[in-house]
Every structure is written in C-alpha cells, then in structure tokens.
C-alpha positions in Angstrom: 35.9 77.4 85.3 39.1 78.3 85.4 38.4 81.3 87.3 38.0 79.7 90.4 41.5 78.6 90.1 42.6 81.9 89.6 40.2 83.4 92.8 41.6 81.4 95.1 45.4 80.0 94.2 46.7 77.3 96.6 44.4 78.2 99.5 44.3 75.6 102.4 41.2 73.3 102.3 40.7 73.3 105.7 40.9 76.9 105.7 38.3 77.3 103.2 36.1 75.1 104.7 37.0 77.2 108.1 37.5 73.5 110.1 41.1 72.8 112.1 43.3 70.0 110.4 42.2 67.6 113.3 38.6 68.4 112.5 35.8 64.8 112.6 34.0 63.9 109.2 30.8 65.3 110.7 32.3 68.7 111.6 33.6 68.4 107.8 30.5 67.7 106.5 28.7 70.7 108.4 31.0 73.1 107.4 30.6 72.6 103.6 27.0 72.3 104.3 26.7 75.6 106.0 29.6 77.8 103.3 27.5 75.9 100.3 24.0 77.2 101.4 25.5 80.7 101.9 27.3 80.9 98.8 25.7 78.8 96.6 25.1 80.6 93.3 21.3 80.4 92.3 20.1 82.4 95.4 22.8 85.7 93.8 20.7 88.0 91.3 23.4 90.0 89.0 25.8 88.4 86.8 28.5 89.5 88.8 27.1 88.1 92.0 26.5 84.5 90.4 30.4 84.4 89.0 32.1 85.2 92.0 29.5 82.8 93.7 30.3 80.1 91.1 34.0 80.4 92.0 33.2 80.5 95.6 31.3 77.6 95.7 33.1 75.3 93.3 36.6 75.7 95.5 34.2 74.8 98.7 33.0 72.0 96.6 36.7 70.8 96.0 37.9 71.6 99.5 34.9 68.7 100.8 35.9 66.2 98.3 39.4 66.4 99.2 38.7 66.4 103.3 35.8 64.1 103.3 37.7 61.3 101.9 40.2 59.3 104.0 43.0 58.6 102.0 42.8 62.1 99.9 43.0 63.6 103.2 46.2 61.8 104.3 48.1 62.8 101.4 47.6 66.5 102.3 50.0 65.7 105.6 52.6 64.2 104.4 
C-alpha cells in the first residue's frame, strides 16, 4: 500500500477528515464515518476506481486512528 503514501504526502489529518483542530471525539468519529462510507472501496466498479479508493480510504483510516486517540492526538500539537 504504499501508494497511499505516495497519494497523499504529509497531508493534515484533520484536514483529511475535514474536522477543525478543536474538533470533539464525536464530531471525529462522524466525520470518518461519513468520508469511509463515501469512499470506501467495494461500492467502486473498475480497477482504477477501487485503487484510488483503497488509497483514499486507508489515509482516512489512519487520519481516525491518529485523532480518535488522546495521547496520539496531543503529540500532533506539540
């Protein structure tokens, strides 16, 4: 999967996720509930639509594990 990597270098995880850097858990949580059902990859037909959806979804994937937990989230301020 190193694609993903190289589809979306260094982006900011709250900008993926399209949430403020003061946003709640829950408002965390929806977000990566709402990008995952649009992008995720077994609802895309062609090979082409399922790779980019595979990259898509696995940095929206990383962006919640890294905001939904506490201390992961703290490092990213400071």
């Amino acid at each position: 999967m190193q694609a993903s990597h190289q589809a979306f270098p260094a982006r900011d995880y709250y900008e993926t996720l399209g949430v403020a850097h003061n946003a709640s858990a829950e408002d965390i949580t929806n977000a990566y509930k709402r990008l995952s059902l649009r992008t995720h990859p077994d609802q895309f037909k062609t090979a082409s639509q399922k790779e980019h959806a595979e990259a898509q979804f696995s940095h929206i994937s990383e962006a919640y594990q890294v905001l939904s937990d506490p201390e992961r989230r703290v490092s990213l301020s400071g």
